[in-house]
N, C-alpha and C positions, 0 to 999 in steps of 0.2 A: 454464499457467504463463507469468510472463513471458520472453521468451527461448529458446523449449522447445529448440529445437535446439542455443545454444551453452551450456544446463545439460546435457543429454542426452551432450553433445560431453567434457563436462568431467568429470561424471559415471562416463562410461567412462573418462577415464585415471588419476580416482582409481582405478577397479576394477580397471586393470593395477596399480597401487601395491600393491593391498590383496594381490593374488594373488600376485605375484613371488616367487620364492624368496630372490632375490638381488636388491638394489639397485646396480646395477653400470653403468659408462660408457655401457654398448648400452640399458639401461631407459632411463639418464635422455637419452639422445638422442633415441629412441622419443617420449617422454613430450613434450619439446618441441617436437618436429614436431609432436604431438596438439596440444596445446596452441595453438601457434602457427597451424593451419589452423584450429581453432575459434576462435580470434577475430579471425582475416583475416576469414571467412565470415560472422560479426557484422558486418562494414565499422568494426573498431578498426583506426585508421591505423597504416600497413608499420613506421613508424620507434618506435611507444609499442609495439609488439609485439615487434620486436627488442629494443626497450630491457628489456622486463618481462623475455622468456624469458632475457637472457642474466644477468638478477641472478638468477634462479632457479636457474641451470644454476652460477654464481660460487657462489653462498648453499650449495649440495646439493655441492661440489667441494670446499670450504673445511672443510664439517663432515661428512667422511666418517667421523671417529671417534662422532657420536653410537649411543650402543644400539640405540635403536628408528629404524631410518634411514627404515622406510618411513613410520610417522609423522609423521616429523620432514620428512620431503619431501613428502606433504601439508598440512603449516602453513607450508612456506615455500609452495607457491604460493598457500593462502589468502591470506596476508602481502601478498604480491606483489601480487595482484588487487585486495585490500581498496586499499593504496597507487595503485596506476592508479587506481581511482576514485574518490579524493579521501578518503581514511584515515577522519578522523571524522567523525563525524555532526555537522554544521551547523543547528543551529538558531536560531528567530527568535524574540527576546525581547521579548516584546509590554509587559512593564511598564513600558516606558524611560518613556516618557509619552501620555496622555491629547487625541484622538486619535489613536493608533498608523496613521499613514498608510501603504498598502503601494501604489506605482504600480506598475500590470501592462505588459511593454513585448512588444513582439514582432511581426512581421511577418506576413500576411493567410494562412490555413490554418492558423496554429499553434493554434487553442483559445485564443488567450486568453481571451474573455468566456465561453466554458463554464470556463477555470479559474476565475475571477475564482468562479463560482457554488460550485465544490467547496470552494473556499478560506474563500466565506462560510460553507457548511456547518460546515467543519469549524471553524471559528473558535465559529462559532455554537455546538455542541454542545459546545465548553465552557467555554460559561456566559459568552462576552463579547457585547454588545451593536454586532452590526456592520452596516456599509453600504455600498454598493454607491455610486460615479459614475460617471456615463458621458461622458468624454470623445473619444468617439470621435466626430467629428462628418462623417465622409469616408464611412465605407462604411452607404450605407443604411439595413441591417437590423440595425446595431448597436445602436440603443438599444433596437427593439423585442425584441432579443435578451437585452440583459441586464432590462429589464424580465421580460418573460416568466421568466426563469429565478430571481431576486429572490422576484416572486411565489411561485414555486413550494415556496422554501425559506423563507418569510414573513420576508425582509428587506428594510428600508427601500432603495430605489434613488431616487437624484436624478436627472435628467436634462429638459437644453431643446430640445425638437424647432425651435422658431425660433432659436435662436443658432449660428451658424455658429464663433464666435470661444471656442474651448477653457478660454483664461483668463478671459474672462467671467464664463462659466459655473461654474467654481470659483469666483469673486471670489458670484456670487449664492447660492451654498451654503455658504459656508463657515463663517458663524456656527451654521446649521442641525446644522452633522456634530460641531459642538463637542461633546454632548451621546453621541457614540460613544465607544466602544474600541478600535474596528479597522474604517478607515474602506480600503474597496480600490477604488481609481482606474483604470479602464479610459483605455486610452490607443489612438492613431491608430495602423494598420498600415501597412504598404505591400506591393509585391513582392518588395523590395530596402532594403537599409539606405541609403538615398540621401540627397543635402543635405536635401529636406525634410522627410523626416519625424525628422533628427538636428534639425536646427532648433528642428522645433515642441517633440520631447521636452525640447531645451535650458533654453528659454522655460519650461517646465510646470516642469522641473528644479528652476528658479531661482523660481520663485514659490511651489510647494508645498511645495519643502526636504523631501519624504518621506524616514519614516524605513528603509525598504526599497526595491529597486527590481531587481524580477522579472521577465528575459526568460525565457518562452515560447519554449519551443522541439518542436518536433514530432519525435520518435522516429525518424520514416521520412526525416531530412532527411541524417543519416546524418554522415560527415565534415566536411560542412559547417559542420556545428555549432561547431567551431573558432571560423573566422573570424567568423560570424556574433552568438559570445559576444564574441568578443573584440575588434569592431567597436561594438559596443554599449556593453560595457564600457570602451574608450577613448575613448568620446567623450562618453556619460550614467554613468559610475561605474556600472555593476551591480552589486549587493549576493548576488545570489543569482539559481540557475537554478531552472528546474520543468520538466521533461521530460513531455509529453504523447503518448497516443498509445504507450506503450511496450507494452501489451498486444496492440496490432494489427501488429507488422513483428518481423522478424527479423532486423535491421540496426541493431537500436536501441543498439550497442555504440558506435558512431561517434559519438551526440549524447549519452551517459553519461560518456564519458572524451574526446569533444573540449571542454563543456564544463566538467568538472574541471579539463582542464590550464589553463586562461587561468585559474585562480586562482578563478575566480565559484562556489561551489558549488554545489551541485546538495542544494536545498532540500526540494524534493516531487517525485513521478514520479506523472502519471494512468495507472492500471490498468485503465482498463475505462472506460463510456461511463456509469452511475449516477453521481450526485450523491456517493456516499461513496466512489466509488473515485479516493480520491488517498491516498497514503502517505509519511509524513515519510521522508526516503533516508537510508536509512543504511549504507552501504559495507560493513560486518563483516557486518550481517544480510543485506542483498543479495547477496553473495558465497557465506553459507554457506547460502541458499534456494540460488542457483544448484548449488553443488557436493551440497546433496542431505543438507545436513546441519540442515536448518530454522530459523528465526527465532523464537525463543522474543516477544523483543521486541512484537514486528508484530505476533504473535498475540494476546497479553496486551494491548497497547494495542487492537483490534480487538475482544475479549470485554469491557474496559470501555469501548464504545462501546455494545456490544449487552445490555448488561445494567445495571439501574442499579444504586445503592448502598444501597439498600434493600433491592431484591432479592437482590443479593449478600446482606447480612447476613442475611437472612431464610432465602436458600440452606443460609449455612455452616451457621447453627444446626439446620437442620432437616436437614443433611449429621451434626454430632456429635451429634443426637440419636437417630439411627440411622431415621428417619421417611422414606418417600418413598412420593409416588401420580402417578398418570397427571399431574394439575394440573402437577406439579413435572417432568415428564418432558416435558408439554405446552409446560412454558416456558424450560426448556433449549434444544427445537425451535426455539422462536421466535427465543432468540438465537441459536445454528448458523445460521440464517437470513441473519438481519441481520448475522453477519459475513461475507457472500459465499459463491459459490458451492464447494464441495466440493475442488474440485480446488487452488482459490487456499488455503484453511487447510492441508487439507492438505501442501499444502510449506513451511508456515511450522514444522508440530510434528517437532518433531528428533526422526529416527532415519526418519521416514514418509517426508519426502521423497525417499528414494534406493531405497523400494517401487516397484518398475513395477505400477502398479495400474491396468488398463487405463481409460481415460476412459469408455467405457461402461458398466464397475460404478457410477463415481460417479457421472456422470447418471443412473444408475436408485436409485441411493441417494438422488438428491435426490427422484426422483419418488416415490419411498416416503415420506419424511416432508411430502411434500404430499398423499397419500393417507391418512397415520396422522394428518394435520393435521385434513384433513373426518372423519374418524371420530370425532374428541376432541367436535367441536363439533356432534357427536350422541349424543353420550351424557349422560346427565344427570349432575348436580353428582355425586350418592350414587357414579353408578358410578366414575366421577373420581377420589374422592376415596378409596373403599374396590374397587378393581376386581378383590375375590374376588368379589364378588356375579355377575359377570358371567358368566350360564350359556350354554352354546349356544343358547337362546332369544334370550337379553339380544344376544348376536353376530348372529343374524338379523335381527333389528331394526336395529342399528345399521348393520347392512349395507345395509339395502332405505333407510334414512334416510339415509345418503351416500352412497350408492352405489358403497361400497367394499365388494371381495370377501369374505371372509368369512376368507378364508386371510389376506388380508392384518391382518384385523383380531387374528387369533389370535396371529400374526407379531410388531403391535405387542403385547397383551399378554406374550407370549417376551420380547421386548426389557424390558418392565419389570420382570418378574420377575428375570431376570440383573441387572439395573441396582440393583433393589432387595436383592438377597444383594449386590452390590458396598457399596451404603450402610451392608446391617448388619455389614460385615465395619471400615466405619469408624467404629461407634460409640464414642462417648465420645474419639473423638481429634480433634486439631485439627488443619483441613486444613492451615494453615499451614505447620504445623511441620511436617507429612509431605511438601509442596512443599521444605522447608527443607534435608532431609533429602537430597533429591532435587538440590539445589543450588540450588533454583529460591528466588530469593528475591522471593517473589509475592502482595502483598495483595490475599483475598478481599473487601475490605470498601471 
């Protein structure tokens, strides 16, 4: 998970909350010390850490008449946390106009040009026509970088290995990108926000007039992050941050809330080093993954990436029609898959994440449906599609043909059986309305 130790940290002083007899002066002292050492230990600066615990500790002092007081002292530090990281959710409205230019800005280690490729991804899967330039013209392996990564995700990328001069170079593409959606501009780094490369941004600034303008900033840079948004933002207007690298350190609390405070939001956070792991931020959902209380959000947006709307519709109907076979189990697998690994969903579904589920069951749960994965694509359609047929002959076979155990194939059959009494237990009803019911207000389709 992102963060594991200041969720972990946080996690246990809801579970003093939850167990306390009494919610009293010595709890909630207790509770801000806890508090307060788990996000020193993040590297959240001394002075936004005093500022948060003492509205917490004012907020819990003010309303000691409420009923439910231990509740009610767990939503004020939600409250509290969600507010340090810049309250709502910020997002980027691509319809303003035609093409939606986004400059990428940031300093040499930060990922920019691997963001710039997540960004295309994600722009790309839905449904806009976007591309890639490469203005980077200082560090070497820059265009062959975004090249290479463009490729990889089949988006158009511009760039002139002979031009040294950044405005040029947009000056000889620019009729070309007309014909985009969402065109995202790699820009010069340096080691330091120094005159020239404020300079060069200023120049690029003023003649591409982009409609967003995204510092990169690197998770592990920690405190720093502050000054460094807010150096940016005073001199090139920054529209919005993206936090990289938040999966790999445990100090990423410093470049979350140093740059929300300079007012720049924090737009995307990268989770991991794949092509799909970037995530729109969103402070209430990040807060309540943190405290162990899951992101419905994240997750829902995440299963309609991994599923299309076809197959969704095709699911529901064959969910209220009370029908389900291996096929259909086969491709649930697939999307689990493609929304990331085990551990990361799992903290997004409420009530799961505040399970201590050791990380070594979910690694072997993942290794299981990569093993019930080569079994599917040994058995034949008939067994697939009707898998009572399948006798302990049928299992030896399928065994010696993927070279899966014979237990484990028994295993997955077990799993669809339950899965299948769970479907006939939903016929004739609509999943919708049973999500509805649930609070979830969730379109299948």
């Amino acid at each position: 998970m992102i963060l594991d130790k200041l969720g972990e940290s946080l996690k246990g002083t809801l579970n003093k909350i939850a167990k306390a007899v009494f919610v009293d002066d010595k709890l909630l002292s207790e509770l801000i010390r806890d508090i307060q050492r788990a996000l020193l230990q993040a590297d959240v600066n001394v002075k936004l850490v005093s500022e948060l615990t003492n509205k917490i500790k004012e907020r819990a002092l003010e309303d000691k008449g409420k009923l439910d007081k231990r509740e009610h002292l767990v939503n004020i530090v939600y409250e509290e946390l969600v507010a340090l990281l810049g309250d709502e959710k910020s997002e980027i409205d691509i319809s303003k106009e035609k093409p939606f230019k986004i400059m990428m800005l940031g300093v040499y280690g930060a990922g920019k040009t691997t963001t710039i490729g997540k960004l295309a991804h994600y722009y790309s899967k839905r449904g806009y026509k976007v591309a890639a330039l490469g203005l980077d013209v200082h560090r070497p392996a820059a265009i062959d970088q975004i090249e290479q990564i463009c490729k990889k995700i089949n988006v158009d990328c511009y760039v002139n290995r002979g031009e040294n001069n950044p405005i040029k170079i947009y000056d000889e593409f620019k009729s070309r990108l007309l014909k985009y959606e969402v065109v995202l501009i790699d820009t010069a780094g340096r080691d330091s926000l120094d005159k020239g490369l404020i300079s060069e941004i200023k120049e690029l600034n003023d003649k591409i007039k982009p409609n967003e303008k995204l510092l990169v900033i690197s998770a592990d840079i920690g405190q720093a992050a502050q000054k460094l948004a807010q150096g940016f933002k005073d001199n090139v207007g920054v529209t919005g941050v993206i936090i990289s690298k938040l999966d790999g350190t445990a100090k990423a609390g410093g470049s979350l809330t140093g740059a929300s405070v300079t007012g720049a939001k924090v737009k995307f956070v990268g989770v991991g080093e794949k092509i799909n792991d970037l995530e729109t931020f969103n402070p209430k959902g990040f807060v309540s993954r943190l405290l162990g209380m899951g992101d419905l959000e994240s997750l829902l947006e995440k299963a309609k990436e991994a599923i299309t709307e076809e197959d969704a519709e095709s699911m529901k109907d064959r969910i209220s029609s009370g029908e389900f076979n291996l096929e259909d189990l086969y491709e649930q697998m697939k999307a689990m898959k493609k929304m990331g690994p085990l551990t990361k969903v799992m903290d997004m579904i409420p009530g799961f994440g505040g399970i201590k589920l050791p990380k070594e069951v979910l690694k072997n749960q993942e290794g299981k449906l990569d093993k019930w994965k080569y079994a599917l694509d040994s058995m034949t359609t008939e067994e697939k599609r009707n898998p009572d047929v399948i006798d302990p002959q049928r299992v030896e076979r399928i065994s010696k043909g993927s070279g899966v155990p014979t237990s484990e194939i028994r295993e997955l059959l077990k799993q669809y059986k339950q899965s299948k009494k769970l479907f006939k237990m939903m016929k004739g009803k609509d999943p919708e309305k049973m999500l509805k019911k649930k609070g979830l207000n969730f379109k299948l389709k």
